[in-house]
DRENFI-144408 format. One record per atom (N, C-alpha, C): residue in one letter; x, y, z. Coordinates in steps of 0.05 Angstrom, whole numbers, padded with zeros to 5 digits, always signed. Example, Ala and Ser with C-alpha at 12.3 -4.5 7.8 and 13.67 -1.06 7.14 Angstrom:
BEGIN
A+00264-00114+00156/A+00246-00090+00156/A+00264-00066+00156/S+00257-00045+00142/S+00273-00021+00143/S+00258+00001+00157/
This chain:
BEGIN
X+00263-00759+00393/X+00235-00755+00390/X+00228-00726+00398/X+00235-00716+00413/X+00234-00688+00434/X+00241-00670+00410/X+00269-00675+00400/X+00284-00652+00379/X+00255-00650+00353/X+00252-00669+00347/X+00238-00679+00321/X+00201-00655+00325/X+00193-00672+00353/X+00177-00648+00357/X+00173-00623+00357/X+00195-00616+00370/X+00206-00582+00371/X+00209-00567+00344/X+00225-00586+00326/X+00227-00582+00297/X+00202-00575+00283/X+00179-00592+00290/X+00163-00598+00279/X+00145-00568+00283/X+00142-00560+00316/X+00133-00542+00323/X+00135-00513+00309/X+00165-00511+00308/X+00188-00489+00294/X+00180-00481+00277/X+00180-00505+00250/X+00170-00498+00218/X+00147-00495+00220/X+00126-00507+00235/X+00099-00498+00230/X+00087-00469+00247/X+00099-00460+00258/X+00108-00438+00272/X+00114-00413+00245/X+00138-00419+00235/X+00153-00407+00219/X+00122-00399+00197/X+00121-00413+00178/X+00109-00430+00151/X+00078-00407+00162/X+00066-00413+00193/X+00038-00395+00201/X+00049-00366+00189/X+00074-00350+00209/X+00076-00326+00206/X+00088-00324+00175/X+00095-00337+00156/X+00096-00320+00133/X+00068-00323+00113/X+00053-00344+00122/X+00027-00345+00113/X+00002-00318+00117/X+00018-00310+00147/X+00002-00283+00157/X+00009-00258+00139/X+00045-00255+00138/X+00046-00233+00123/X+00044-00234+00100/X+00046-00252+00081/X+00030-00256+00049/X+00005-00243+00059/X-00012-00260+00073/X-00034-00254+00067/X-00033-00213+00071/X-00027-00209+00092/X-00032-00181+00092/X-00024-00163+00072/X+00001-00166+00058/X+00015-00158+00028/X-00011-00163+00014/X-00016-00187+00010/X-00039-00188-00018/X-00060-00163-00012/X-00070-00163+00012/X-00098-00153+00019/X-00090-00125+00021/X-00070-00105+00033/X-00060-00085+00022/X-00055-00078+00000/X-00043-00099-00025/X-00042-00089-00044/X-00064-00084-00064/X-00087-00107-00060/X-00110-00102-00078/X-00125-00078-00070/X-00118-00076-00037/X-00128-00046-00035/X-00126-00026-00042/X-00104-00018-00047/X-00085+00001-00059/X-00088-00001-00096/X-00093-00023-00103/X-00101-00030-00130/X-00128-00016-00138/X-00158-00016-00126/X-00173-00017-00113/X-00184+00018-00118/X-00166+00031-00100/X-00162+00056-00098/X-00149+00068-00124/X-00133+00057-00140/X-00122+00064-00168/X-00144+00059-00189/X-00162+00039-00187/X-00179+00033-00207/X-00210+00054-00197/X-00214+00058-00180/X-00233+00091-00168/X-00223+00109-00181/X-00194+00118-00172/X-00179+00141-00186/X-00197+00138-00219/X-00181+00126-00233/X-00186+00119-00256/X-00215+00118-00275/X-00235+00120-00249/X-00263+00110-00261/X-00263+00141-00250/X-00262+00158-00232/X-00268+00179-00233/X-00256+00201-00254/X-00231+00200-00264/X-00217+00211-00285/X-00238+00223-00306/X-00255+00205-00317/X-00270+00201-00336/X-00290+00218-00329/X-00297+00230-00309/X-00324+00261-00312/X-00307+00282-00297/X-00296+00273-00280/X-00274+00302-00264/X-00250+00305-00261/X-00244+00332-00270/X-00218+00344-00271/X-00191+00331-00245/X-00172+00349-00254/X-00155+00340-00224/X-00163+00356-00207/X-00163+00384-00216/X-00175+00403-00208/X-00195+00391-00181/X-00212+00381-00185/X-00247+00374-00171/X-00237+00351-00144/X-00217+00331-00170/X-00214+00306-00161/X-00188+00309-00128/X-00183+00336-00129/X-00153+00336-00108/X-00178+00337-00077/X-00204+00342-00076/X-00198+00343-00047/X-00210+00321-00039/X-00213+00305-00060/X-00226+00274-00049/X-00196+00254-00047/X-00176+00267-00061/X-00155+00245-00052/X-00146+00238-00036/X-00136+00258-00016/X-00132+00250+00016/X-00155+00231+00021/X-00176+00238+00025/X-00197+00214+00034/X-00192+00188+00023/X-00195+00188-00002/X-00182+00157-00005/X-00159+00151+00003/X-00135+00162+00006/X-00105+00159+00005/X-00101+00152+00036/X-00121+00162+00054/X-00104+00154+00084/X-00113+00130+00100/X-00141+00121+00080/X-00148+00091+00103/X-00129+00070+00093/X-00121+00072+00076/X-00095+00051+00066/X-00076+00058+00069/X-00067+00083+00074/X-00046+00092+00078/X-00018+00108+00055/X-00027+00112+00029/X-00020+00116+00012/X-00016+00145+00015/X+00012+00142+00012/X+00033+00175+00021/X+00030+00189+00002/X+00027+00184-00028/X+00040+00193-00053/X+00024+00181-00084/X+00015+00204-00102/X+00002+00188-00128/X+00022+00203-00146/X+00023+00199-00168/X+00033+00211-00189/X+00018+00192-00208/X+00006+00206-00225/X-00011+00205-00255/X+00016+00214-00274/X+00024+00196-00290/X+00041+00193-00315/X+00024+00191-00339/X+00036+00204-00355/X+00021+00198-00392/X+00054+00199-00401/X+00052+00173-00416/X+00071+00157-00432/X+00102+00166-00419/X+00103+00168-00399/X+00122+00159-00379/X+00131+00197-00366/X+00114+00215-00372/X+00125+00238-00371/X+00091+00240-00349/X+00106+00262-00323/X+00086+00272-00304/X+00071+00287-00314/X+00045+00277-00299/X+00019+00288-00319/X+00008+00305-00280/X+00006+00289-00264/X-00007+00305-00239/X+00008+00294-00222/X+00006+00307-00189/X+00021+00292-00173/X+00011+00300-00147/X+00007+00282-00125/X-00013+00294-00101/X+00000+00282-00085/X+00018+00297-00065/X+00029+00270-00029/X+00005+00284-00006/X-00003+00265+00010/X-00021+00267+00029/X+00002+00283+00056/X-00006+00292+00062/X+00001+00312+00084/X+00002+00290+00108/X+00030+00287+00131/X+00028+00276+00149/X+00015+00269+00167/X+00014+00241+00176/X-00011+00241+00192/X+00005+00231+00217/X-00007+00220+00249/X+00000+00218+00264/X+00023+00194+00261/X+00048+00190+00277/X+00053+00170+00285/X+00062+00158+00311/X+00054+00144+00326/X+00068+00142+00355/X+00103+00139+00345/X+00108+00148+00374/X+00131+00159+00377/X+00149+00128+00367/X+00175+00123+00356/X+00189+00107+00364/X+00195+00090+00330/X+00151+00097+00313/X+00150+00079+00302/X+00167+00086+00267/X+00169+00070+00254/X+00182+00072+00237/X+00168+00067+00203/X+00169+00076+00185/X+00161+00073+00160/X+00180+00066+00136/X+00159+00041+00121/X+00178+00041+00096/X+00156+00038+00080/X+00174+00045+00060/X+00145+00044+00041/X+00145+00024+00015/X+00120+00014+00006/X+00124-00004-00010/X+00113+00008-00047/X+00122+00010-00070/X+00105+00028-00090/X+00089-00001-00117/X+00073+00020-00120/X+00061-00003-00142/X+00048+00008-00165/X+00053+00007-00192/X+00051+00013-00218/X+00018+00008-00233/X+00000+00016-00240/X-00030+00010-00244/X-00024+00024-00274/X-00032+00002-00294/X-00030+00022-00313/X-00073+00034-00323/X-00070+00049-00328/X-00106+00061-00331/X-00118+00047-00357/X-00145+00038-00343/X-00161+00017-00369/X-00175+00040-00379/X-00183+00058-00363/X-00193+00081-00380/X-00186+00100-00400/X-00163+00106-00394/X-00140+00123-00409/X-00122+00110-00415/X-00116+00108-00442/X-00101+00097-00448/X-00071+00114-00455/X-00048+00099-00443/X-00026+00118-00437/X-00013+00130-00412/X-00037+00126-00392/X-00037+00132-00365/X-00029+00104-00347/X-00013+00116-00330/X-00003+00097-00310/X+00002+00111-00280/X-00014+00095-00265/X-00017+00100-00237/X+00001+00098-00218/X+00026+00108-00208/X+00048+00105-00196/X+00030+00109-00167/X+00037+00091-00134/X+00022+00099-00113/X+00047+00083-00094/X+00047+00105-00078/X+00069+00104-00055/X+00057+00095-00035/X+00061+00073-00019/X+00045+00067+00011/X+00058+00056+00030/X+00045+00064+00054/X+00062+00054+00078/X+00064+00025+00083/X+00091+00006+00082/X+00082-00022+00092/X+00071-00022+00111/X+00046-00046+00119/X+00032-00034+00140/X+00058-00061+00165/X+00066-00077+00158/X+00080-00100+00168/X+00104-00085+00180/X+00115-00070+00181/X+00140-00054+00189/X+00141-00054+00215/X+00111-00035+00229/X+00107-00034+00261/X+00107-00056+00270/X+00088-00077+00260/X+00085-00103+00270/X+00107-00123+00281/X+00122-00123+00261/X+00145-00134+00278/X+00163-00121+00283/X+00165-00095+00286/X+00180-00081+00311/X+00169-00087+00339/X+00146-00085+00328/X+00123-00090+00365/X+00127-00120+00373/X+00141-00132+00355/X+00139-00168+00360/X+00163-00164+00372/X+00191-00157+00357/X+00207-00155+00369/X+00225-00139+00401/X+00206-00124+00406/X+00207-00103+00435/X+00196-00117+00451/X+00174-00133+00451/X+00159-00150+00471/X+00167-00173+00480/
């Protein structure tokens, strides 16, 4: 009875924390989605030219290292956000995701971002 409980405890244990990091994957990614479909709606009255010193601003509350604007698979622009802090110790990987543009047609949104889940369970695992 004891084992059966423990078991019971374990998987529902388990089953919580991958329910947590789905969820955070989804909600990062639509963010990052989010930020590609702005890109995109802004395209349409301003240059890259205009559009480069608003990118950092969007690019660092989500964390997004890297854009590259493609037309029909050949680089069309390309912008990496300049380093930002990290405590000491911590580590980065990054996750990328493909947006192709409803506005432009031909254009596809390549965006580099930091997993935000990486620290998290390093910090789970040190404690």
């Amino acid at each position: 009875m004891t084992l059966l409980t423990s078991l019971t405890i374990f998987v529902t244990l388990i089953g919580a924390s991958l329910s947590f990091y789905n969820g955070i994957e989804n909600k990062v990614e639509n963010r990052v989605q989010a930020v590609a479909t702005m890109l995109d709606n802004r395209l349409i009255t301003t240059s890259f030219d205009k559009l480069e010193p608003q990118l950092d601003e969007l690019m660092t509350p989500i964390e997004i290292v890297h854009i590259d604007f493609m037309l029909n698979g050949k680089p069309l622009y390309s912008h990496s956000r300049p380093d930002s802090y990290r405590p000491l110790g911590s580590h980065e990987q990054f996750r990328e995701i493909t947006v192709q543009s409803l506005k432009h047609p031909g254009i596809t949104l390549h965006l580099v971002y930091v997993d935000p889940m990486v620290n998290y369970f390093r910090s789970l695992s040190i404690t």
